[in-house]
N, CA and C atoms as a LAMMPS dump frame, in Angstrom:
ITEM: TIMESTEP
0
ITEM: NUMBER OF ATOMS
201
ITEM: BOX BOUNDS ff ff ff
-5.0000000000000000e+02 5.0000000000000000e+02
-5.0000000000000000e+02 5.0000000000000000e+02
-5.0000000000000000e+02 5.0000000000000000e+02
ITEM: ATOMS id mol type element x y z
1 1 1 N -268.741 -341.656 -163.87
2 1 2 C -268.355 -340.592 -164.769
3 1 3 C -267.975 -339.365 -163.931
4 2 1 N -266.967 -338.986 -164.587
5 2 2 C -266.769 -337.36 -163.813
6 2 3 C -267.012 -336.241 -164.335
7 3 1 N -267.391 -335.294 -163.708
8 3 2 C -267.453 -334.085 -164.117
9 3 3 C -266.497 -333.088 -164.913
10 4 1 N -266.907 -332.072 -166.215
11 4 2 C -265.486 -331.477 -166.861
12 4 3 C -265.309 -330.904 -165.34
13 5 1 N -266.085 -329.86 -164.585
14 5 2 C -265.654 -328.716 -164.012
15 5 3 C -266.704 -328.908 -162.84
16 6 1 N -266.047 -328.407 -161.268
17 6 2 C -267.371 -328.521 -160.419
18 6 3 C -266.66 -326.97 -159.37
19 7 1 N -267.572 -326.254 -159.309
20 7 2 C -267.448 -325.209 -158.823
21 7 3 C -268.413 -324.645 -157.558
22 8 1 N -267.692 -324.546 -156.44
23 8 2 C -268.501 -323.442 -155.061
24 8 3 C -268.607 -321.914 -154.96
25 9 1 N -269.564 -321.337 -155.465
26 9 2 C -269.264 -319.717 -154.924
27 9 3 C -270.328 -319.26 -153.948
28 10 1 N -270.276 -317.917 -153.676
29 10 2 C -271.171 -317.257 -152.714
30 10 3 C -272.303 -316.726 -153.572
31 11 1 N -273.151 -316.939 -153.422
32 11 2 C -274.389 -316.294 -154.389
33 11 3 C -274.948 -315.583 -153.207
34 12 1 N -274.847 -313.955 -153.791
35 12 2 C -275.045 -312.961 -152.644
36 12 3 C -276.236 -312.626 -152.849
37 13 1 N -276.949 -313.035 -154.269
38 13 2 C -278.586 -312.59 -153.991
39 13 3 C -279.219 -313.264 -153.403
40 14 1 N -278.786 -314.847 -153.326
41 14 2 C -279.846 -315.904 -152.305
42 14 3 C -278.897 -316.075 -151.115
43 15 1 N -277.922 -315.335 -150.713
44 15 2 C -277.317 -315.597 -149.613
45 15 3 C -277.035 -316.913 -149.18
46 16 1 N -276.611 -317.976 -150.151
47 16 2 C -275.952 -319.252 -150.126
48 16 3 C -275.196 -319.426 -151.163
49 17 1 N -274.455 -320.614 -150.649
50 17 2 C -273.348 -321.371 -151.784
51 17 3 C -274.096 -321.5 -152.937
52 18 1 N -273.525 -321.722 -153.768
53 18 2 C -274.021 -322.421 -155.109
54 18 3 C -272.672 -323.24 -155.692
55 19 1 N -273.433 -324.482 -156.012
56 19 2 C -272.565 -325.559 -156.634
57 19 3 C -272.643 -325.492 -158.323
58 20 1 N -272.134 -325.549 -158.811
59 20 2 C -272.183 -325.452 -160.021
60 20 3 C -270.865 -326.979 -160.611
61 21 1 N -272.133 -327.403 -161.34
62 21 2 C -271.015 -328.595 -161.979
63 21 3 C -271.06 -328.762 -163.309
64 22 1 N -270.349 -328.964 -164.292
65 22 2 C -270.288 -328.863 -165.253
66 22 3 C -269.919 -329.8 -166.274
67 23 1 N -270.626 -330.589 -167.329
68 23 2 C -269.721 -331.707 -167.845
69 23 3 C -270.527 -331.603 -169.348
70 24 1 N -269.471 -330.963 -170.157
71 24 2 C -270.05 -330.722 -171.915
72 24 3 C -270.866 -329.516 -171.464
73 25 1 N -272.119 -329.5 -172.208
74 25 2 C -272.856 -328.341 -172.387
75 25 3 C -273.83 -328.377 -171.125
76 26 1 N -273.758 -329.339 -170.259
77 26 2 C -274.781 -329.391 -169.053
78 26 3 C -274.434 -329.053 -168.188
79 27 1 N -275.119 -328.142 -167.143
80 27 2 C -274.14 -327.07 -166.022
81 27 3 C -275.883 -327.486 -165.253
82 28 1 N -275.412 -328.113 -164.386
83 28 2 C -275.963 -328.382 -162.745
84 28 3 C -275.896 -327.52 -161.839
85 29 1 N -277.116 -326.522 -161.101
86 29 2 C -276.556 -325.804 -160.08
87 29 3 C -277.519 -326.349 -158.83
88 30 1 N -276.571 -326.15 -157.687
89 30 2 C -277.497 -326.039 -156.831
90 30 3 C -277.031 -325.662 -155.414
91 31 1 N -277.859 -325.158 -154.824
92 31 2 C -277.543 -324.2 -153.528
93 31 3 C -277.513 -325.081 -152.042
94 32 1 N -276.804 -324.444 -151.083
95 32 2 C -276.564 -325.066 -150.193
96 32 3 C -276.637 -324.295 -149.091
97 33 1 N -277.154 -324.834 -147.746
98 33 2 C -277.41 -323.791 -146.604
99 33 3 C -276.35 -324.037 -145.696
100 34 1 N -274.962 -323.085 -146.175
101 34 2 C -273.675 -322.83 -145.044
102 34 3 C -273.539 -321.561 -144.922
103 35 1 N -273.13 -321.25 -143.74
104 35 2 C -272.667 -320.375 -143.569
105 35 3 C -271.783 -319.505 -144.646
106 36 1 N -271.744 -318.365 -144.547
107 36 2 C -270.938 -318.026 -145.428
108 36 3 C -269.426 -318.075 -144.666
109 37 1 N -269.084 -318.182 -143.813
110 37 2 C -267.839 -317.969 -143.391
111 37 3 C -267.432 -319.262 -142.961
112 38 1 N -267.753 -320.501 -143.748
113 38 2 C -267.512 -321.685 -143.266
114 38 3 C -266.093 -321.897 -143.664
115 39 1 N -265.446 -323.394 -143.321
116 39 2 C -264.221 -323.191 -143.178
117 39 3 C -264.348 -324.4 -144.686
118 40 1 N -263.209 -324.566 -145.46
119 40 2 C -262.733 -325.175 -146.587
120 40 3 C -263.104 -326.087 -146.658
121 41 1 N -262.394 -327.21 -145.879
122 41 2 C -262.564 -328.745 -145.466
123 41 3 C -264.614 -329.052 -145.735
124 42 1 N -265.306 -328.2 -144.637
125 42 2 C -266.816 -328.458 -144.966
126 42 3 C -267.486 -327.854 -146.422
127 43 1 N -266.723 -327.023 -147.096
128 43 2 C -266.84 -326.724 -147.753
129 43 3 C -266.941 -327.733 -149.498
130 44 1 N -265.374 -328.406 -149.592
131 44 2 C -265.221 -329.728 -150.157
132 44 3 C -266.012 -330.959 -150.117
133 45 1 N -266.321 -331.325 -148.745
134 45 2 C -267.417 -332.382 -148.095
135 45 3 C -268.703 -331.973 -148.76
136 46 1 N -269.116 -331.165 -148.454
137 46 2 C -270.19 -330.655 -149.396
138 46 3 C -270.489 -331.035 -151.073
139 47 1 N -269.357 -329.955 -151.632
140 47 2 C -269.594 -330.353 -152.642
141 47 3 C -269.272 -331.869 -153.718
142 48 1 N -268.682 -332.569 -152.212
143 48 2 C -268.541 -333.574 -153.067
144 48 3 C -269.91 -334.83 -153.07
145 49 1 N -270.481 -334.448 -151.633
146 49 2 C -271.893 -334.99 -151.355
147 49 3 C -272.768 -334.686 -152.812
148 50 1 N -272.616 -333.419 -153.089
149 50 2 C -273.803 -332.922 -154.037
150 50 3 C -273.153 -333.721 -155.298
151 51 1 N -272.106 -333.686 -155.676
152 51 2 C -271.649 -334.021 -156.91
153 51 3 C -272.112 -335.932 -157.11
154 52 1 N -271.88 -336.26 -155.919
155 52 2 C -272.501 -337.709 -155.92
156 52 3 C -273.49 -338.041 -155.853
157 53 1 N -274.605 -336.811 -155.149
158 53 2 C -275.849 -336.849 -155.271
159 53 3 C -276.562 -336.594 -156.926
160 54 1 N -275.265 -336.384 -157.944
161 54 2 C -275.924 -335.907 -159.193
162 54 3 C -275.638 -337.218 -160.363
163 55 1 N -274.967 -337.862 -159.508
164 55 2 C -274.488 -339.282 -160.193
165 55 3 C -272.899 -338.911 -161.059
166 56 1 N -271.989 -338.348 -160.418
167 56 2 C -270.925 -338.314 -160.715
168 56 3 C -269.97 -338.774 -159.61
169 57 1 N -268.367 -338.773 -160.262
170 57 2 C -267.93 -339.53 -159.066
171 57 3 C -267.285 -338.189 -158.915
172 58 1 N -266.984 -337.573 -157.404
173 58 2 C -266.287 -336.276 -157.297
174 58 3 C -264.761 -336.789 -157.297
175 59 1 N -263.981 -335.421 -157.081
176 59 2 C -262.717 -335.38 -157.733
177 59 3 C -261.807 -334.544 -156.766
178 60 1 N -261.607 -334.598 -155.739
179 60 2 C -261.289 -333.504 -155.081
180 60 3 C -260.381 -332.373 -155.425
181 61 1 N -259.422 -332.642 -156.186
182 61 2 C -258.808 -331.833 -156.553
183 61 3 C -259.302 -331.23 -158.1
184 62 1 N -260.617 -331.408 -158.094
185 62 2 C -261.129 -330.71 -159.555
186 62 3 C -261.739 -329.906 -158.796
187 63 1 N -262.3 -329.173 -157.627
188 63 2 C -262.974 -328.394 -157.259
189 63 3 C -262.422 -327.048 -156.671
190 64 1 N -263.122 -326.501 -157.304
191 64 2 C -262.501 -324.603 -157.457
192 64 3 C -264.001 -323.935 -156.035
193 65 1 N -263.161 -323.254 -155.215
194 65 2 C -263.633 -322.681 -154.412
195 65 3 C -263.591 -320.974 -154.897
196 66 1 N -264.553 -320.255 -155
197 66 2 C -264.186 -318.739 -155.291
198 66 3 C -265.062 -318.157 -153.873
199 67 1 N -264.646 -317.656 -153.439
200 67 2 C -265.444 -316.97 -151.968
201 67 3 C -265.602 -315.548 -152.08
């Protein structure tokens, strides 16, 4: 199954990523220890690890980076 929506931002109060995935009314978050100035590519890898770690299949081009 895939996700509606899977999203990376900077969460500046815990000073990490946050994944946010989304499918119907259920929104998955969860944080990740990168750098903040990491580069895209590890960025994607990431969230597609987590998204499979949640039992979805990731999507690469469904994932929205906001930095």
């Amino acid at each position: 199954m895939r996700a509606d929506r899977v999203e990376i931002s900077w969460d500046a109060a815990q000073a990490k990523w946050l994944v946010r995935i989304e499918n119907g009314e259920e929104v998955i978050r969860r944080h990740c220890l990168l750098p903040k100035d990491v580069d895209e590519l590890r960025l994607r890898s990431v969230v597609e690890k987590t998204v499979q770690d949640e039992g979805y299949e990731p999507d690469p081009a469904q994932i929205s980076i906001r930095r």
